[in-house]
C-alpha positions in Angstrom: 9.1 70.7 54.3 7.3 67.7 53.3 7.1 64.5 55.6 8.0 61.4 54.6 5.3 58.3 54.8 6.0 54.8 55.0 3.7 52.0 54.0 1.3 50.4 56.6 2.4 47.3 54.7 5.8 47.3 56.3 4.7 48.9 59.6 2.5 45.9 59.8 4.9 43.2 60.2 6.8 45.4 62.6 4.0 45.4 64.7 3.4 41.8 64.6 6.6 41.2 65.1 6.7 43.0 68.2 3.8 41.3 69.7 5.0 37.8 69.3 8.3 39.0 71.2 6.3 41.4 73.9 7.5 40.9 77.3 6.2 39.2 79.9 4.3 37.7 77.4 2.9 38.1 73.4 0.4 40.9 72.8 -1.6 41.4 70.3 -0.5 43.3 67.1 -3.5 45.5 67.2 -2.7 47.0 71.2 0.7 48.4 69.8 -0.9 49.6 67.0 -3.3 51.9 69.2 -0.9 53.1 71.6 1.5 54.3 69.0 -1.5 56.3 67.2 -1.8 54.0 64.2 -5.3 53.4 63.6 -6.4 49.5 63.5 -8.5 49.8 60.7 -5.2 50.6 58.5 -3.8 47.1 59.5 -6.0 45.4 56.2 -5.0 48.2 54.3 -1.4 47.3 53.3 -1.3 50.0 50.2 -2.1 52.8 52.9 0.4 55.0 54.0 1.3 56.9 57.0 3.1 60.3 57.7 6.8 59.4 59.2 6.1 60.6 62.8 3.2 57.7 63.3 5.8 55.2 61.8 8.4 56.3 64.3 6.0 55.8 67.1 5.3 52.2 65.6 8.8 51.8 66.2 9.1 53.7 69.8 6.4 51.4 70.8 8.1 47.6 69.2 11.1 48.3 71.1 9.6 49.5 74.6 7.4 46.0 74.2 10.3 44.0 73.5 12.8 45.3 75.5 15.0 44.3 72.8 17.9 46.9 72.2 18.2 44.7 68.8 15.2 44.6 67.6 15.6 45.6 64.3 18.1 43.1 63.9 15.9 40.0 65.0 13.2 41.9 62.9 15.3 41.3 59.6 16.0 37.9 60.2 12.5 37.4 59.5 13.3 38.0 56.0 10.3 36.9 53.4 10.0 38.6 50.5 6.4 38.4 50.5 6.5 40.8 53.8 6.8 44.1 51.1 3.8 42.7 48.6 3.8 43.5 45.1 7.4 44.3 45.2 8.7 41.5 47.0 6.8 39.3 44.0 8.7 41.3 41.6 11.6 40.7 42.8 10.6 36.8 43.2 10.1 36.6 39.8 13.0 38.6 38.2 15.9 36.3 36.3 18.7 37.2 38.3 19.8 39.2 41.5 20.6 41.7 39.8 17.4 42.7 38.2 16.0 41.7 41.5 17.4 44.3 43.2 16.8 46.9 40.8 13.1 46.7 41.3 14.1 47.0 44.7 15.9 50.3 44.0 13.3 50.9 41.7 9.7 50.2 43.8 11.1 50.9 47.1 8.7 54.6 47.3 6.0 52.2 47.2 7.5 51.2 51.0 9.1 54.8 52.2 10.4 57.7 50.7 12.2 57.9 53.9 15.3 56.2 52.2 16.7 55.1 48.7 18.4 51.9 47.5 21.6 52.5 44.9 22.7 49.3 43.3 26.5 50.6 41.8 29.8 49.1 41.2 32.7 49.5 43.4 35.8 51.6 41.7 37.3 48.6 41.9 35.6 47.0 39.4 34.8 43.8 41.5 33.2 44.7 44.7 29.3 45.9 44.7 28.0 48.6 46.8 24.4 48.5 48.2 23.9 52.4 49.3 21.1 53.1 51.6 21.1 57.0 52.0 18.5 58.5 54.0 16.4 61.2 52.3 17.4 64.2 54.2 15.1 66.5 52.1 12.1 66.1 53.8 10.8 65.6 57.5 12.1 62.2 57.7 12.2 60.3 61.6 15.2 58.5 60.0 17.0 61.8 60.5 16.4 61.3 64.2 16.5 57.8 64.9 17.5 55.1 61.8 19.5 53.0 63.6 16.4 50.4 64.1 15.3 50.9 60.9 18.4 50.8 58.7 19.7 47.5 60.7 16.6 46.0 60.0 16.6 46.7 56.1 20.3 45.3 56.0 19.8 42.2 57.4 16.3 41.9 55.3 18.1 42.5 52.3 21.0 40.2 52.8 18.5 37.3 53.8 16.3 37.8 51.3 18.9 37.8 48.5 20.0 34.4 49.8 16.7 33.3 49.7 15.6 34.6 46.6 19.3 33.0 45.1 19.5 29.9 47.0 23.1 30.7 47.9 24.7 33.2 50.7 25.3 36.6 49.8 28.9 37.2 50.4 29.3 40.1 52.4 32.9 41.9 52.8 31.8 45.1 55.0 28.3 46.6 56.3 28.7 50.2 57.1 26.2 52.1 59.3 26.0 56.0 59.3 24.5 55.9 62.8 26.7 55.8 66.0 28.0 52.3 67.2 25.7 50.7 69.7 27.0 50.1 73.1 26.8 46.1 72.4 27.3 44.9 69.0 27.4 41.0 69.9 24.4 40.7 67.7 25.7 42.7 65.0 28.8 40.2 64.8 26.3 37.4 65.0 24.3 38.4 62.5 26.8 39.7 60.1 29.3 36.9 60.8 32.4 37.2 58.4 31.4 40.8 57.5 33.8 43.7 58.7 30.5 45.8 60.7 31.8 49.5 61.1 29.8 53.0 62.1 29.5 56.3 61.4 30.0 56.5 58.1 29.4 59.0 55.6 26.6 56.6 54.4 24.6 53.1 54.9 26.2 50.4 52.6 26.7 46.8 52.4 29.6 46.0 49.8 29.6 42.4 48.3 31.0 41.1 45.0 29.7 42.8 41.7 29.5 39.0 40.4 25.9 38.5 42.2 23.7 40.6 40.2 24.5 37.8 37.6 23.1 35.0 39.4 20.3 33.7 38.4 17.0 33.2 40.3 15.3 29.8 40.4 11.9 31.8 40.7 12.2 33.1 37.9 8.7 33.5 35.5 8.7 36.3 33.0 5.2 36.3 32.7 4.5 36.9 36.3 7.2 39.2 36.2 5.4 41.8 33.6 2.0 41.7 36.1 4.0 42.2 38.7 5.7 45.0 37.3 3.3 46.8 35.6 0.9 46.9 38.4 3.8 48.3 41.0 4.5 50.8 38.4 1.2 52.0 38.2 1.0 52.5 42.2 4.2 54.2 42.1 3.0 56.5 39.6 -0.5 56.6 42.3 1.2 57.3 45.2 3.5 60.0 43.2 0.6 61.8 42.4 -0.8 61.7 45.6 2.5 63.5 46.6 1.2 66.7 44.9 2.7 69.9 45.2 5.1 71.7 43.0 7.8 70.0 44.4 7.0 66.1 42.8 8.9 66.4 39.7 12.0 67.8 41.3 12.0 65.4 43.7 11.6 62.5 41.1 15.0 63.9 39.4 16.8 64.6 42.4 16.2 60.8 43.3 17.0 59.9 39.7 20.6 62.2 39.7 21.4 60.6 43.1 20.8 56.9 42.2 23.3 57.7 38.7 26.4 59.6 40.3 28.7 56.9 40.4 31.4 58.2 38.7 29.8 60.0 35.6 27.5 62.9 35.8 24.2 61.6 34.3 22.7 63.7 31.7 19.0 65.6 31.4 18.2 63.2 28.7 18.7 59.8 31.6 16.7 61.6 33.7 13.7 62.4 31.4 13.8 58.5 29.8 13.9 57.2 33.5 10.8 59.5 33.9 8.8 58.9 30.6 9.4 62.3 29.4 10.8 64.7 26.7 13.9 66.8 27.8 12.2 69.5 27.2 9.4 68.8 28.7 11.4 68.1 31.9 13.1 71.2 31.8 10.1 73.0 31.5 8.1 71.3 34.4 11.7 72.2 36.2 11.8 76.0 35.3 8.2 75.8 36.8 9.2 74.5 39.9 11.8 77.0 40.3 15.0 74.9 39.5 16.9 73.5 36.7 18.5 70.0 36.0 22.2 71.3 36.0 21.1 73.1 39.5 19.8 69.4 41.0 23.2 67.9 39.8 25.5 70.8 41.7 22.9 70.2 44.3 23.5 66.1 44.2 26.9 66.5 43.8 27.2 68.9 47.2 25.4 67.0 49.4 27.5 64.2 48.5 30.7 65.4 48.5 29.6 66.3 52.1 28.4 62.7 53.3 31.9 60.8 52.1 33.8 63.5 53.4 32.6 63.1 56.9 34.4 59.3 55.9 37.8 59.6 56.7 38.6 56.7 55.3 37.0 57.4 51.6 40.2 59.4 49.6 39.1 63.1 48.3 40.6 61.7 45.3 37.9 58.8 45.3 35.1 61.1 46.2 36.1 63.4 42.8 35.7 60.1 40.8 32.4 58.5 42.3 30.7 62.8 41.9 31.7 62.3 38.4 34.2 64.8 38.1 36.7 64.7 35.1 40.1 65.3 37.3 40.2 66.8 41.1 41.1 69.8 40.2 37.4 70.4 38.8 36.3 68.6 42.2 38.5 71.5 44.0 37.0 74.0 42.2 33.1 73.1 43.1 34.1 72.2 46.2 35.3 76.1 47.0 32.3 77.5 45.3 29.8 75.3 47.7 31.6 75.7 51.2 34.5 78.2 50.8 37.0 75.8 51.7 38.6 72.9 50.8 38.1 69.1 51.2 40.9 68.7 53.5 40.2 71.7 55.3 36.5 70.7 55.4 37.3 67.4 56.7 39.8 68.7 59.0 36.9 71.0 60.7 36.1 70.1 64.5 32.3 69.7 63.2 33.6 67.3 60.8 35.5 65.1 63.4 33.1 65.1 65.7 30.3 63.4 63.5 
């Protein structure tokens, strides 16, 4: 299984963060750096990457400095776009929200492949969802320990989206798929108004669908198209660098993943999202041993699994956001990939006890 990297970019400010907020007294950046195995000279070298274990470490190390059982939270309220380079200046100069955040969605390899960002309507047709699902097809730290990292990211992204807008975000509920912390003071500080809930089938901050219309005062278009085209061509770099049989597979799994949201996306979305044919998709799949039909059962599976493990998310609703026609079909599937059903599934003792 492949391991996940993350940018030195981000680790970076981690690190400096840290050391400002060492106790008994600051450190400097570099000392952490050393003692969790990341090499100084990376520090200048904000495009480099890292494997996921040395970024865990970074992390292991900033909160045994600290002390601070919240770090991550204190961490995001640092919020500056500028922090994630390129991509933060893509977002700066995007016309609205909206467009903001899907170069968010769009660039965030660029920061980890550890964890994706789905910008989607709610059912409702008025509430957003902001889905941060950790990759759980590779060797990923944020399998083992994303509670520092995820809280960070939230309260990054909410803060920087007020910035960016130059209003507040207005944030209904912040779910976190990890278990709750024995203190949450700082959770209802930070997400003050917000209904903060754990262990939930996924990471997800739900505001109202109405911001992805606001406009940015930021805004420059010309900026914009440098900014984007030089992120998209160290996405397509650091895809490359990926290597392995396994690259384009991954691309569409993270492409059918992002689009399930209550219609099954087609080959043809996938292959214009990746600047190819359909055919020449399907053939670079055959090669890799898979198909695009089996990446969506796959998709589909995995998810059905997550918002099951929800008990408050309706197997009706989960049928309509997999992009099943009725729940019968939904019923069907579901028996062919477990050999039960959803409300035996989510009745299971190793259900309840996530």
């Amino acid at each position: 299984m492949r391991e996940s990297t993350v940018s030195v970019h981000f680790l970076r400010d981690v690190l400096r963060a840290a050391a400002a907020r060492a106790m008994p007294r600051p450190v400097a950046a570099e000392r952490l750096a050393e003692a969790a195995g990341l090499p100084v000279a990376l520090l200048s070298e904000p495009d480099a990457r890292v494997p996921s274990a040395t970024a865990e470490a970074v992390w292991r190390v900033a909160l045994e400095a600290t002390g601070d059982d919240d770090f991550g939270l204190h961490v995001g309220e640092m919020a500056n776009p500028a922090t994630i380079g390129i991509v933060g200046y893509a977002m700066m100069s995007s016309p609205t929200l909206g467009a903001a955040l899907e170069r968010l969605s769009r660039f965030l390899r660029l920061l980890t492949d550890g964890a994706e960002l789905h910008v989607a309507p709610a059912p409702d047709g008025r509430r957003l969802w902001l889905d941060a699902p950790v990759a759980e097809h590779l060797d990923n730290f944020l399998l083992r320990s994303p509670r520092q990292v995820v809280e960070s990211s939230f309260v990054w992204l909410i803060s920087v989206s007020r910035a960016l807008a130059g209003r507040p975000l207005p944030v209904h509920e912040v779910w976190f798929a990890h278990p709750r912390p024995a203190r949450v003071v700082e959770h209802e500080r930070v997400f003050a108004g917000a209904a903060v809930s754990f262990g939930r089938s996924t990471n997800r901050i739900v505001t109202d669908r109405a911001v992805l219309d606001w406009p940015l005062p930021l805004a420059n278009p010309a900026l914009l198209e440098a900014f984007e085209a030089h992120a998209a061509a160290l996405l397509a770099e650091t895809e490359a660098a990926d290597g392995g049989t396994a690259r384009t597979t991954e691309r569409v799994r993270r492409e059918v993943v992002a689009r399930l949201k209550g219609e099954a996306p087609a080959v043809r979305d996938a292959a214009e999202a990746l600047g190819m044919s359909v055919r020449a998709l399907q053939e670079a799949l055959q090669a890799e041993g898979t198909s695009f039909r089996d990446l969506l059962d796959d998709a589909r599976r995995d998810l059905a699994l997550r918002h099951l493990r929800d008990p408050e998310t309706p197997v009706a609703e989960v049928a309509l956001l997999l992009g099943f026609s009725e729940p019968s079909a939904f019923y069907r599937a579901f028996r062919r990939w477990t050999g039960a059903t959803p409300q035996s599934f989510r009745a299971s003792p190793a259900t309840t006890a996530r």
